[in-house]
matplotlib code that plots the C-alpha trace (Angstrom):
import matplotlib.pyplot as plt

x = [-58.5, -61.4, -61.4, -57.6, -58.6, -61.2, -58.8, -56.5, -56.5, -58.9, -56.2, -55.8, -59.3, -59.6, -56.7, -57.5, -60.6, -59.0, -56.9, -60.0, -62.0, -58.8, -57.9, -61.8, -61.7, -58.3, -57.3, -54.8, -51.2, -52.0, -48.8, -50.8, -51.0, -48.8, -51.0, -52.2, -48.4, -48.3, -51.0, -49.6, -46.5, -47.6, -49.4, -46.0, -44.2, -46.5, -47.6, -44.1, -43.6, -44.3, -47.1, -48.8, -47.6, -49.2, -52.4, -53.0, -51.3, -47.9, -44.2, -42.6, -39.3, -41.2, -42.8, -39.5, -38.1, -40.6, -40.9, -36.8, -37.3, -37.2, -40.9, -40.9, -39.1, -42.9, -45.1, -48.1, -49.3, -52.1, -55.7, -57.0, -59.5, -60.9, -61.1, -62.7, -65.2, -65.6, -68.9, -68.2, -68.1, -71.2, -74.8, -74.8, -72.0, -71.7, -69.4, -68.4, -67.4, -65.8, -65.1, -63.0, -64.0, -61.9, -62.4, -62.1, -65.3, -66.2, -69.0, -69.4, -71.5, -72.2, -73.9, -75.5, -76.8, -75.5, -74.4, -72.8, -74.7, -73.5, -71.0, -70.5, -73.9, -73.9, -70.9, -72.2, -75.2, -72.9, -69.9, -71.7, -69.8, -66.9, -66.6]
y = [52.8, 50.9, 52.1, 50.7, 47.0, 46.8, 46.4, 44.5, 40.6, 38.9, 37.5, 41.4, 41.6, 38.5, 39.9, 43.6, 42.3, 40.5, 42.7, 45.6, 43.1, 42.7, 46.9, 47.0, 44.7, 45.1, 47.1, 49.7, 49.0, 45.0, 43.5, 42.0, 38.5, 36.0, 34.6, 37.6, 38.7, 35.3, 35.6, 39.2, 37.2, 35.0, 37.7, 40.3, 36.9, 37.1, 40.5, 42.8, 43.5, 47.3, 47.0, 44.3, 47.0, 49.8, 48.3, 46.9, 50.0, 47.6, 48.4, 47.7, 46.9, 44.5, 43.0, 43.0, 41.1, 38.5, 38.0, 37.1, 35.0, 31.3, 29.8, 27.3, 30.3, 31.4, 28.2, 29.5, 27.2, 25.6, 26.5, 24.2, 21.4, 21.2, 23.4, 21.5, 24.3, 23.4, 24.5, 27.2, 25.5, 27.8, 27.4, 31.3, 32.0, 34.4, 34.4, 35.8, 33.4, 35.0, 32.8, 34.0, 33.0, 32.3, 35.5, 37.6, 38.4, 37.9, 35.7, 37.4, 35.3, 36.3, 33.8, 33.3, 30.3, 26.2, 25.0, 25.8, 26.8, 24.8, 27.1, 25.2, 25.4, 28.8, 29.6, 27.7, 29.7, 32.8, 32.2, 28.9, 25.7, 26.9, 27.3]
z = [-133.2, -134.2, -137.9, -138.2, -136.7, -139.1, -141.6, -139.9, -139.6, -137.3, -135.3, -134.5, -133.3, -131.4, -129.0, -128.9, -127.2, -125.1, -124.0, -123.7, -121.3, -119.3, -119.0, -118.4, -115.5, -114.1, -110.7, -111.3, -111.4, -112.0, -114.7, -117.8, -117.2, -119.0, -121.0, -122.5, -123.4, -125.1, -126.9, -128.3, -128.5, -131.2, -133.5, -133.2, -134.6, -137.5, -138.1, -136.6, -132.9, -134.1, -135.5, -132.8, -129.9, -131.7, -132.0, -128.3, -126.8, -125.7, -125.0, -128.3, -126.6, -123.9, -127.0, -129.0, -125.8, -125.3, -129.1, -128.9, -126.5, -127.1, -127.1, -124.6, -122.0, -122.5, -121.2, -119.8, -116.8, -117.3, -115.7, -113.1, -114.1, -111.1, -107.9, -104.8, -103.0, -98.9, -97.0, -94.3, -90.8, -89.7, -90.9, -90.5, -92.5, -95.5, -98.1, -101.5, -104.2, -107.1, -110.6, -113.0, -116.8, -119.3, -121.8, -119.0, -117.4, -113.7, -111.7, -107.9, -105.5, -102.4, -100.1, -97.1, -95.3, -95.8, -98.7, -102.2, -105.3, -108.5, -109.5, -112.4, -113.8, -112.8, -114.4, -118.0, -117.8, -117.8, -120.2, -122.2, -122.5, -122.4, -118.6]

ax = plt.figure().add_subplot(projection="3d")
ax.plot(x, y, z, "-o")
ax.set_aspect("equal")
plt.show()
């Protein structure tokens, strides 16, 4: 598979990756999330629902089906800007904090004890600015 994306457009790439990190990280028998049948979406409208479903391993009648679809059928909700974290009522407490990122990998916390780390700056140190 990899010798047939290589010669393929980038917009090809840039998805099959995304969709690799999400198989990767996915429990079994999870739907593919919207967005990422969006985002295949848009490259069948370009390159052929066939083609597009053949290289990230799709239904090409799902694909065919969504591509028919009228666009704004399709909206993809928008990810919070801003999540409020509370403090466990116990000083004692422990507690796993998990942050999804938004190319698909996974920050796990698990902590112990008062107060919340700075899951922001924890999560820039991971995944860059773009968290």
């Amino acid at each position: 598979m990899t010798r047939q994306l290589t010669a393929t457009p980038r917009e090809f790439q840039e998805i099959h990756g995304q969709f690799e990190r999400w198989r990767r990280m996915r429990r079994p028998g999870t739907p593919i999330p919207p967005p990422l049948w969006a985002a295949a979406v848009v490259v069948a409208r370009r390159h052929g629902v066939y083609r597009t479903a053949r290289a990230l391993h799709l239904e090409s009648h799902k694909l065919k089906t969504l591509t028919e679809t009228p666009a704004r059928a399709q909206s993809v909700p928008a990810s919070p800007s801003f999540v409020e974290l509370l403090a466990p009522p116990s000083s004692g407490s422990t507690y796993l904090l998990e942050v999804d990122g938004p190319h698909g990998g996974r920050l796990r916390l698990q902590v112990t004890g008062q107060g919340l780390p700075d899951v922001v700056a924890l999560s820039r140190v991971v995944w860059g600015d773009s968290a």
